[in-house]
PDB file of N, CA, C and O in Angstrom:
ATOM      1  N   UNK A   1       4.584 -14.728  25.559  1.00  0.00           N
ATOM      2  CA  UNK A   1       5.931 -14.237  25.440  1.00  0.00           C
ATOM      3  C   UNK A   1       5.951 -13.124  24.397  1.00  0.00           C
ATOM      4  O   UNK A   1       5.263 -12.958  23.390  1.00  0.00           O
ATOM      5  N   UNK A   2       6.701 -12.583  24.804  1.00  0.00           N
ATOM      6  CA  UNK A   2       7.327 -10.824  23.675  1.00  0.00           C
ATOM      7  C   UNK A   2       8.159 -11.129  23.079  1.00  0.00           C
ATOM      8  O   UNK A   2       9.146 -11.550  23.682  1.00  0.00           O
ATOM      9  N   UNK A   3       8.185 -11.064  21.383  1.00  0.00           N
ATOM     10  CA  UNK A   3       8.722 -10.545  21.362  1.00  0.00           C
ATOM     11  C   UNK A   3       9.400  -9.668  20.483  1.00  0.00           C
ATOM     12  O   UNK A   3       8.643  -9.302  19.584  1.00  0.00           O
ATOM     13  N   UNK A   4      10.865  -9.054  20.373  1.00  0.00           N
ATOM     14  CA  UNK A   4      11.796  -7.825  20.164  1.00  0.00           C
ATOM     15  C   UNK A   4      10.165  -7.066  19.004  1.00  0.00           C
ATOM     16  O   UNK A   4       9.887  -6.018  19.587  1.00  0.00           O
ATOM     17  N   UNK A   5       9.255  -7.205  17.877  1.00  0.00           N
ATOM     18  CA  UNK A   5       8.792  -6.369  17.636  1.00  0.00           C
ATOM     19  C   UNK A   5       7.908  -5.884  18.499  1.00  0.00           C
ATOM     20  O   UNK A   5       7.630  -4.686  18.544  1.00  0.00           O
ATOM     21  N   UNK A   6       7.590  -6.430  18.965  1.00  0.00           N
ATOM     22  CA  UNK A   6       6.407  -6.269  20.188  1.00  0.00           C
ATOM     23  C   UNK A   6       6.535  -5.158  21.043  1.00  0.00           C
ATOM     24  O   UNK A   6       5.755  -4.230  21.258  1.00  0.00           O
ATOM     25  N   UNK A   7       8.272  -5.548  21.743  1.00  0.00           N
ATOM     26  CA  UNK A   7       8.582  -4.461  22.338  1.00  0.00           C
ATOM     27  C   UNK A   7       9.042  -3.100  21.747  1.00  0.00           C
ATOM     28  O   UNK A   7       8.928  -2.113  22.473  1.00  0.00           O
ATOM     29  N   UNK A   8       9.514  -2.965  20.591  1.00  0.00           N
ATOM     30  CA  UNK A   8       9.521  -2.022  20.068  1.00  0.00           C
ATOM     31  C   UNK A   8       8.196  -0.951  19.731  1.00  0.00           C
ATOM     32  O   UNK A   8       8.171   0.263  19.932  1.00  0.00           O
ATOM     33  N   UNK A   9       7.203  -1.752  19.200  1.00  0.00           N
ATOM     34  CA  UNK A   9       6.363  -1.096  19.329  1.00  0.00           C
ATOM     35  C   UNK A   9       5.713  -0.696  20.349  1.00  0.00           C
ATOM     36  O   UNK A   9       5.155   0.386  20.168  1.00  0.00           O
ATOM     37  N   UNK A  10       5.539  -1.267  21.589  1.00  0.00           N
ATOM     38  CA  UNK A  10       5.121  -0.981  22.904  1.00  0.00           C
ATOM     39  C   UNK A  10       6.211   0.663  23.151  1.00  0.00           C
ATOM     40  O   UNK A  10       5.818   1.826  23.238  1.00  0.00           O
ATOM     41  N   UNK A  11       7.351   0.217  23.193  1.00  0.00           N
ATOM     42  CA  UNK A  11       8.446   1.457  23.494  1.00  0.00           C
ATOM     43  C   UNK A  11       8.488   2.198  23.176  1.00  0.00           C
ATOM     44  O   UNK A  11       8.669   3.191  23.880  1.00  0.00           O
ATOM     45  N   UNK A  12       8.315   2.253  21.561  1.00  0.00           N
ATOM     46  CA  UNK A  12       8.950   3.252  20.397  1.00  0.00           C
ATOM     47  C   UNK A  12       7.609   4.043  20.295  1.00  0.00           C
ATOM     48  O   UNK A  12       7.538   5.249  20.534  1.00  0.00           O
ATOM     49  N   UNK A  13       6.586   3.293  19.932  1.00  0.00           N
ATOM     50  CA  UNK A  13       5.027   3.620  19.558  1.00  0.00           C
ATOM     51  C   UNK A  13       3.752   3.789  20.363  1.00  0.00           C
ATOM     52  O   UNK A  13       2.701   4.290  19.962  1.00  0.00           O
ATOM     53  N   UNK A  14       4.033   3.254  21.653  1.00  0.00           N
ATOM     54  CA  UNK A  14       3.269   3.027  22.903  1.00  0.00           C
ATOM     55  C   UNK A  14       1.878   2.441  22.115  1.00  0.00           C
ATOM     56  O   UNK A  14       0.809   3.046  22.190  1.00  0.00           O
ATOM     57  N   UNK A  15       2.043   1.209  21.368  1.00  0.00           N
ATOM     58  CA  UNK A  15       1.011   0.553  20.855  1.00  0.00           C
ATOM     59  C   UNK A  15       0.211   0.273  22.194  1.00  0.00           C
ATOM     60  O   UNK A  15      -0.900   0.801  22.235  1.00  0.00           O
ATOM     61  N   UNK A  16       0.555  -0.393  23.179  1.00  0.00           N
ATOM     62  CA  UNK A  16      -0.462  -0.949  24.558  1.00  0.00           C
ATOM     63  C   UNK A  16      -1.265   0.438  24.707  1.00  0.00           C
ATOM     64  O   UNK A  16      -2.239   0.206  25.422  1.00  0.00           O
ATOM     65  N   UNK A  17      -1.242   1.736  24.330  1.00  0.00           N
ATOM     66  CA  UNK A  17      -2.056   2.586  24.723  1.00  0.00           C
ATOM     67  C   UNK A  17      -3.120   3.417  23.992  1.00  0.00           C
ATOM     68  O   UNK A  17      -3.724   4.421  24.370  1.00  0.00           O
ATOM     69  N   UNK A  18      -3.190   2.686  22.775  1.00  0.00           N
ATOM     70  CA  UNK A  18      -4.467   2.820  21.944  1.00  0.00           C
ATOM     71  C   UNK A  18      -5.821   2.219  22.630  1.00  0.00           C
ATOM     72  O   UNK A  18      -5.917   1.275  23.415  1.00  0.00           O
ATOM     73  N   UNK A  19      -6.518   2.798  22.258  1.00  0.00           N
ATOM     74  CA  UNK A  19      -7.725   2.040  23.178  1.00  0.00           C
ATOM     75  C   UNK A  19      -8.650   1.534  21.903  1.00  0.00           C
ATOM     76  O   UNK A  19      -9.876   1.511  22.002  1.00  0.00           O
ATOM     77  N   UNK A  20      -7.617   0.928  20.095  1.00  0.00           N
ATOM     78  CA  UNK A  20      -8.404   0.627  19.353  1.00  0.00           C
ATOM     79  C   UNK A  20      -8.681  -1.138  19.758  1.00  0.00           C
ATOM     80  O   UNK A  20      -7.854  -1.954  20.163  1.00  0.00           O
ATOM     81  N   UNK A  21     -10.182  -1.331  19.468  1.00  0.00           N
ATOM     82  CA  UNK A  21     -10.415  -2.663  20.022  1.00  0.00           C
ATOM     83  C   UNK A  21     -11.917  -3.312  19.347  1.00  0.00           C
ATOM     84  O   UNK A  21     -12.672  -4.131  19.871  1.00  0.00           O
ATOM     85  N   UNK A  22     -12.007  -2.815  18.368  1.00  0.00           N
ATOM     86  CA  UNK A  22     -13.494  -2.844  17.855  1.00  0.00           C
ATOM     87  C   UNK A  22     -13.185  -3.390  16.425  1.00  0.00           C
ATOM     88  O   UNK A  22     -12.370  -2.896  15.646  1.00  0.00           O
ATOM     89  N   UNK A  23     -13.975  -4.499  16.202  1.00  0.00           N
ATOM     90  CA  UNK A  23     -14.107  -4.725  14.396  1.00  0.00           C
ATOM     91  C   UNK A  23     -12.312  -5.264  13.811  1.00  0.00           C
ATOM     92  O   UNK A  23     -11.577  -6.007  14.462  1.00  0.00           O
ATOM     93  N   UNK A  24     -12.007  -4.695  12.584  1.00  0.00           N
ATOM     94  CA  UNK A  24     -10.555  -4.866  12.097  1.00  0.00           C
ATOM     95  C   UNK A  24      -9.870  -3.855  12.672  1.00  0.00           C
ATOM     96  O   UNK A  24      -8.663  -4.091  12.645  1.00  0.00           O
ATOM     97  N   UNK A  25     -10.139  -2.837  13.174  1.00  0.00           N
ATOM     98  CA  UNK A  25      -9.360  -1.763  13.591  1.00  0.00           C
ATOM     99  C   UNK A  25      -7.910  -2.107  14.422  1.00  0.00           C
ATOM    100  O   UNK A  25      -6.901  -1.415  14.293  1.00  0.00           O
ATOM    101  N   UNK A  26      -7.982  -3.092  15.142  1.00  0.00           N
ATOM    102  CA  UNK A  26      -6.962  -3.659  15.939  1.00  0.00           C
ATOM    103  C   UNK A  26      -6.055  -4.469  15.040  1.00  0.00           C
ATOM    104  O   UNK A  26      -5.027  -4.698  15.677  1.00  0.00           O
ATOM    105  N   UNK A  27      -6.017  -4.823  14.237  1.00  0.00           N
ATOM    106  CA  UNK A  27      -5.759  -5.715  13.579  1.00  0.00           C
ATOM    107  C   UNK A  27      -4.499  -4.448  12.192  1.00  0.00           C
ATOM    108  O   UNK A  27      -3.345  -4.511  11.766  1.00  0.00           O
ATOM    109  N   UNK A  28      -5.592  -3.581  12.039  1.00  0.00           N
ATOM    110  CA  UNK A  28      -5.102  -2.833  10.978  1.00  0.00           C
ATOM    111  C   UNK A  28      -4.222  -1.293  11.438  1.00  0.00           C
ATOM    112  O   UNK A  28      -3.443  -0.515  10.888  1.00  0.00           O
ATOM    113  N   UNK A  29      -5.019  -1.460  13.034  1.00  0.00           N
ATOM    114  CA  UNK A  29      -3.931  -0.250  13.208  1.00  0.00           C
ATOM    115  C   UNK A  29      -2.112  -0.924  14.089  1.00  0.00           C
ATOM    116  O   UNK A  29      -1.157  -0.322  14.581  1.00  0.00           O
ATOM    117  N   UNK A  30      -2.383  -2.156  13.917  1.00  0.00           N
ATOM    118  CA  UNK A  30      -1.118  -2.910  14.264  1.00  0.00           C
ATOM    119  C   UNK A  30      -0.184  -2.836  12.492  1.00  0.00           C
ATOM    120  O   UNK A  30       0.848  -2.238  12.188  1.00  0.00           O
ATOM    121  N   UNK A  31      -0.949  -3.566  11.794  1.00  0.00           N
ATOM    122  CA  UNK A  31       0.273  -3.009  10.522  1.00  0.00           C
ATOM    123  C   UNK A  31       0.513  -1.593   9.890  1.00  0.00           C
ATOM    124  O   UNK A  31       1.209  -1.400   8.893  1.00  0.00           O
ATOM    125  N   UNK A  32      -0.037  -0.797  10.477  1.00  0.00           N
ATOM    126  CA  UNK A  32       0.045   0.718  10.103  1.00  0.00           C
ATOM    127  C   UNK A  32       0.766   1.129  10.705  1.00  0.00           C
ATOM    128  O   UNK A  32       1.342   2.180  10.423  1.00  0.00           O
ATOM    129  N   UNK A  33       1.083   0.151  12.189  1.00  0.00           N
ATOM    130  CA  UNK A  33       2.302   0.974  12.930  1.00  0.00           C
ATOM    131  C   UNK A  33       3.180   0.072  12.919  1.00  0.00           C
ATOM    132  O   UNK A  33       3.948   0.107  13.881  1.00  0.00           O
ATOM    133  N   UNK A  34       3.363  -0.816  12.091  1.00  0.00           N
ATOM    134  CA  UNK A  34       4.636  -1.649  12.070  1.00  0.00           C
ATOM    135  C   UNK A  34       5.668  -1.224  10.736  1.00  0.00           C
ATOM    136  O   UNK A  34       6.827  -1.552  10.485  1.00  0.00           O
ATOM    137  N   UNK A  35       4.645  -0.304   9.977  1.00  0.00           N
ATOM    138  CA  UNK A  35       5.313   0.114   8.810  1.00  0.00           C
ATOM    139  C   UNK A  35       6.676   1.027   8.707  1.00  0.00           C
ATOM    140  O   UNK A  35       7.672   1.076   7.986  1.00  0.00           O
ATOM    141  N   UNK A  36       6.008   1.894  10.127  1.00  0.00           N
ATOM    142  CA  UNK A  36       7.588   3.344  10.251  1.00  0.00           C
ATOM    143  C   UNK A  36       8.460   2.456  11.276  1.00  0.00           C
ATOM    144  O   UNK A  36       9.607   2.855  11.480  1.00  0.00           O
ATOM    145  N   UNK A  37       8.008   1.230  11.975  1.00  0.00           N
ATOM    146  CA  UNK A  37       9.442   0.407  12.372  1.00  0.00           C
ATOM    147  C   UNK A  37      10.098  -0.336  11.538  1.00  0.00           C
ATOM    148  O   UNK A  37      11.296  -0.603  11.626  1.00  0.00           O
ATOM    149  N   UNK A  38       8.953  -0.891  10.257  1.00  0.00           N
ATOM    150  CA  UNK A  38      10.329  -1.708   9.570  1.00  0.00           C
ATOM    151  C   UNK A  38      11.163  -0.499   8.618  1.00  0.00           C
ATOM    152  O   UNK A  38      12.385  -0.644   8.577  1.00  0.00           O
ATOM    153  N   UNK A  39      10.699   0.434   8.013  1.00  0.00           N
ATOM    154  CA  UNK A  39      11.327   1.577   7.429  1.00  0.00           C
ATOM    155  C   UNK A  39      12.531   1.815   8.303  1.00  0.00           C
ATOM    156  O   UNK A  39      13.663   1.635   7.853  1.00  0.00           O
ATOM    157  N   UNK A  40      12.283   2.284   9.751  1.00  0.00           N
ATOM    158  CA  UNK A  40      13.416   2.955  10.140  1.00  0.00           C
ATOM    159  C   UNK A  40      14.327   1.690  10.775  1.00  0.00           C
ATOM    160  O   UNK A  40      15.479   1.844  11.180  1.00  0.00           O
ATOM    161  N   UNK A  41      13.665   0.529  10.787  1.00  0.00           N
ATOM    162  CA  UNK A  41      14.546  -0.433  11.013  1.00  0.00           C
ATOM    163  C   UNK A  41      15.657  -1.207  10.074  1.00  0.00           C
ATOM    164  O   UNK A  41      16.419  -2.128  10.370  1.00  0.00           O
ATOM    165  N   UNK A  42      15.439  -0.365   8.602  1.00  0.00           N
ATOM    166  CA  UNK A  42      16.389  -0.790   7.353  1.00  0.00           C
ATOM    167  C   UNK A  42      17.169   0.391   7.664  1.00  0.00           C
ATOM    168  O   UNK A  42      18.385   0.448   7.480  1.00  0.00           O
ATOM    169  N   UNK A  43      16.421   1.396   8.167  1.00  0.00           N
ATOM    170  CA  UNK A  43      17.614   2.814   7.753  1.00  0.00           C
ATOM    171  C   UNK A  43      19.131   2.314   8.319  1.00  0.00           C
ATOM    172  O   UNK A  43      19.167   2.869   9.417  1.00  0.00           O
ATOM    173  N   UNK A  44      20.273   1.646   8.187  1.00  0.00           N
ATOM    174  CA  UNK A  44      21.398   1.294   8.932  1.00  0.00           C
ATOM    175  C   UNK A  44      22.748   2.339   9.127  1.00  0.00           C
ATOM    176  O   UNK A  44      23.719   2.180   9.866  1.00  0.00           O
ATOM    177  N   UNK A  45      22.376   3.713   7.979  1.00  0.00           N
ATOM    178  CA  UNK A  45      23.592   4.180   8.477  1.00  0.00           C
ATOM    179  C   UNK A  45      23.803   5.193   9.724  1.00  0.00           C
ATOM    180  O   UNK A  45      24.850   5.763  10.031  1.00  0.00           O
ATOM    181  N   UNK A  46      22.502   5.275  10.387  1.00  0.00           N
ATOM    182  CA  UNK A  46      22.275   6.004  11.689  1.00  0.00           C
ATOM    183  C   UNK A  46      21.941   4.961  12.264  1.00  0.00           C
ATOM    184  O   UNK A  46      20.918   4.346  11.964  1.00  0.00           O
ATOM    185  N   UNK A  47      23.014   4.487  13.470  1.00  0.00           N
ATOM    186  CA  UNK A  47      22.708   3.583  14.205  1.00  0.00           C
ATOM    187  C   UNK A  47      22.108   3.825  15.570  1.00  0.00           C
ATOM    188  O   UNK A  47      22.942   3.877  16.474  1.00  0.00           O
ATOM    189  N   UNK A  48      20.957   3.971  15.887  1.00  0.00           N
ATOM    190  CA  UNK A  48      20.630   4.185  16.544  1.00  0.00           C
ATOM    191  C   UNK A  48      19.280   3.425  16.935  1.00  0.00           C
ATOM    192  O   UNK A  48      18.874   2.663  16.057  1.00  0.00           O
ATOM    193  N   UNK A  49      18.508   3.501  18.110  1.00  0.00           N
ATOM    194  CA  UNK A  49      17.290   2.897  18.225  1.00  0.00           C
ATOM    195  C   UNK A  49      15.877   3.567  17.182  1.00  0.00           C
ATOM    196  O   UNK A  49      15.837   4.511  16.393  1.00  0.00           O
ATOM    197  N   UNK A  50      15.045   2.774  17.542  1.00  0.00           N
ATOM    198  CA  UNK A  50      13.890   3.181  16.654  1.00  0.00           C
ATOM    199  C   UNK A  50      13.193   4.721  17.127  1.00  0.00           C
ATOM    200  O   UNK A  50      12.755   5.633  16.426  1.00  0.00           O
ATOM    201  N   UNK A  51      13.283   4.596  18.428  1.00  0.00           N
ATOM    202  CA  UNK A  51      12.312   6.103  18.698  1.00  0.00           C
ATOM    203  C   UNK A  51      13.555   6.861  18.091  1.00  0.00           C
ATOM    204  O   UNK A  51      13.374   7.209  16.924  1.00  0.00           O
ATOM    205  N   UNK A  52      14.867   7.215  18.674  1.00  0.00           N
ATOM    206  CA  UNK A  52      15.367   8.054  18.043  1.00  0.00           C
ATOM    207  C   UNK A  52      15.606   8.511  16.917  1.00  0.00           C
ATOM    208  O   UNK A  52      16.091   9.629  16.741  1.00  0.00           O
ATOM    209  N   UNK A  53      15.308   7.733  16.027  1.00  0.00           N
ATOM    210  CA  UNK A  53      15.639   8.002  14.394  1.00  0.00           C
ATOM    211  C   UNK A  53      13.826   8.354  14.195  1.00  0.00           C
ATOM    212  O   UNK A  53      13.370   8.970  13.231  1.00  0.00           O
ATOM    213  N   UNK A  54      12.978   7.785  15.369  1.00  0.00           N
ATOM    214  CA  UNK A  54      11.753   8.642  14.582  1.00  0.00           C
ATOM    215  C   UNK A  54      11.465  10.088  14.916  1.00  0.00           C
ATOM    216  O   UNK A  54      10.451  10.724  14.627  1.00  0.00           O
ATOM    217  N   UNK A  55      12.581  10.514  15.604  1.00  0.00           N
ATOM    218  CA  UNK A  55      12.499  11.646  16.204  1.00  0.00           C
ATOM    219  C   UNK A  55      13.598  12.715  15.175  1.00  0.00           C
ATOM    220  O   UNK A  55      13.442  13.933  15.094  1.00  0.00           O
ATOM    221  N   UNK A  56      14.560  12.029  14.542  1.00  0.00           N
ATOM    222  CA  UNK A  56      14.900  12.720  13.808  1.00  0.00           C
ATOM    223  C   UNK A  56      14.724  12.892  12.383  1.00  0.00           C
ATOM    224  O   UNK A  56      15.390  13.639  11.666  1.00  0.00           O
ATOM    225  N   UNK A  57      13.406  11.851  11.897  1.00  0.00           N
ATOM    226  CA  UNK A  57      12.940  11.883  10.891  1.00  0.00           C
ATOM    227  C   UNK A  57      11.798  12.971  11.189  1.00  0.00           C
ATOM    228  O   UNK A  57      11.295  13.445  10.171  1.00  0.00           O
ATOM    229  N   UNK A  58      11.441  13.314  12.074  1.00  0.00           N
ATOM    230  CA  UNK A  58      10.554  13.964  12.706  1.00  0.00           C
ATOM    231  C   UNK A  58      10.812  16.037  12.335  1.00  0.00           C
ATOM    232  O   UNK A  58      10.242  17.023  11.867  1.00  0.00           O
ATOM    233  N   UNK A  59      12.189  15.534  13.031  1.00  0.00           N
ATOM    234  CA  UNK A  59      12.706  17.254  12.968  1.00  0.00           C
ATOM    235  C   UNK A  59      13.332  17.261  11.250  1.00  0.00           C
ATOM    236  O   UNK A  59      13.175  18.308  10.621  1.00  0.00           O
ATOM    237  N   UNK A  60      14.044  16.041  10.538  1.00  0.00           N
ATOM    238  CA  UNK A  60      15.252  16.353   9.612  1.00  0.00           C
ATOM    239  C   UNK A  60      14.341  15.825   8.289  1.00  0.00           C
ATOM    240  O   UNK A  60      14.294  14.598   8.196  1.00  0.00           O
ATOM    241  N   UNK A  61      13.653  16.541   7.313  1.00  0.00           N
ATOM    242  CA  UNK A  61      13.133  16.330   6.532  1.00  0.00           C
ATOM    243  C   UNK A  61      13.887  15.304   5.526  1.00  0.00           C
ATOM    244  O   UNK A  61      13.247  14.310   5.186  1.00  0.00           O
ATOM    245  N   UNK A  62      14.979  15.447   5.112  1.00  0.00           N
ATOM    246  CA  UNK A  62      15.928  14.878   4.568  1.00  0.00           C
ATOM    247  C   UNK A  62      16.054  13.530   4.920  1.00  0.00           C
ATOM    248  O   UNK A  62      15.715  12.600   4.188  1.00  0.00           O
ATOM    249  N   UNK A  63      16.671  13.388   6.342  1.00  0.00           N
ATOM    250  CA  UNK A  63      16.353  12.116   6.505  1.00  0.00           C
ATOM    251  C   UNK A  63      15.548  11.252   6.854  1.00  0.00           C
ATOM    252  O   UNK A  63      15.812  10.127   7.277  1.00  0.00           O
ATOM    253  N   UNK A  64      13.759  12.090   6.579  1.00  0.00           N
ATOM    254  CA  UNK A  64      12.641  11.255   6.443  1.00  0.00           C
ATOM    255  C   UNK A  64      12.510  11.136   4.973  1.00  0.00           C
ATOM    256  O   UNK A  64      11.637  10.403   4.508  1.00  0.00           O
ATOM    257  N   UNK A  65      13.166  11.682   4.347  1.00  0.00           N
ATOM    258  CA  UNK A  65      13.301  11.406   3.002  1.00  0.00           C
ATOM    259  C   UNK A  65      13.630  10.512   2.179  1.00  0.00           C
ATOM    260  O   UNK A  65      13.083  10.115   1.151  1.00  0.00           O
ATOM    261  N   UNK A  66      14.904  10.111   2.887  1.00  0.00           N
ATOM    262  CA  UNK A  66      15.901   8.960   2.870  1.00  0.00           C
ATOM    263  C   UNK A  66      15.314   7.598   3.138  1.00  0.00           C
ATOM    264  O   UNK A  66      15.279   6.559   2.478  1.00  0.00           O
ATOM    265  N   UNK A  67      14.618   8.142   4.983  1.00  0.00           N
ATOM    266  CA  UNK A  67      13.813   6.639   5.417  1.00  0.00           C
ATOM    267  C   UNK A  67      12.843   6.073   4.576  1.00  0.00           C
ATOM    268  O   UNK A  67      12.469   4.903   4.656  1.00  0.00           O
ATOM    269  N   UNK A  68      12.300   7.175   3.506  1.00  0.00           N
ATOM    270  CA  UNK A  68      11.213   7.198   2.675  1.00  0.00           C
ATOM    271  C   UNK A  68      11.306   5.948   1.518  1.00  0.00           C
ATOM    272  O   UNK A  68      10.555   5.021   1.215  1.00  0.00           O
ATOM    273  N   UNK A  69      12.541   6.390   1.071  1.00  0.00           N
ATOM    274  CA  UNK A  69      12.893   5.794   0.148  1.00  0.00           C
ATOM    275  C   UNK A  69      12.582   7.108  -1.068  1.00  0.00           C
ATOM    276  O   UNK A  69      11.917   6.727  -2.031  1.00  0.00           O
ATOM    277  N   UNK A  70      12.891   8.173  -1.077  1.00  0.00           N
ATOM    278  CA  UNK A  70      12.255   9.023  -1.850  1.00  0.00           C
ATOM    279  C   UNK A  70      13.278  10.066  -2.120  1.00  0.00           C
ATOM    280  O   UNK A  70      12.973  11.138  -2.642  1.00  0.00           O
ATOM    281  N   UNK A  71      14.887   9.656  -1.654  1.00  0.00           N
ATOM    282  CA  UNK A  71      16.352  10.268  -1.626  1.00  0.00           C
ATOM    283  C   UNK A  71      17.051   9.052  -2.262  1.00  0.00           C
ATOM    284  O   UNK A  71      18.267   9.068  -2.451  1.00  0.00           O
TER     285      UNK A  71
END
């Protein structure tokens, strides 16, 4: 069973399409990408889903700034 982080990262991150699978690598590139979902998953005053706010942390320096914790 899935689930909700699972699918986020599948959605948001297309984790199922790494082809890491060797040693800790799997293991470590799963909390490396769980890090910019729980970040943008505190951000609450842009309500929006996860890809989209990583898309505008992407273009809006500011408010990767914010997501940062560094505003």
């Amino acid at each position: 069973m899935e689930n909700l982080l699972h699918w986020v990262l599948d959605v948001a991150l297309k984790e199922d399409d790494y082809p890491i699978r060797k040693d800790n690598a799997p293991q470590n590139s799963a909390v490396m990408q769980q890090i910019p979902v729980n970040l943008l998953g505190k951000e609450k005053p842009v309500r929006w889903g996860i890809k989209n706010k990583q898309f505008l942390a992407a273009i809006d320096n500011k408010y990767l700034e914010r997501v940062l914790g560094l505003a």
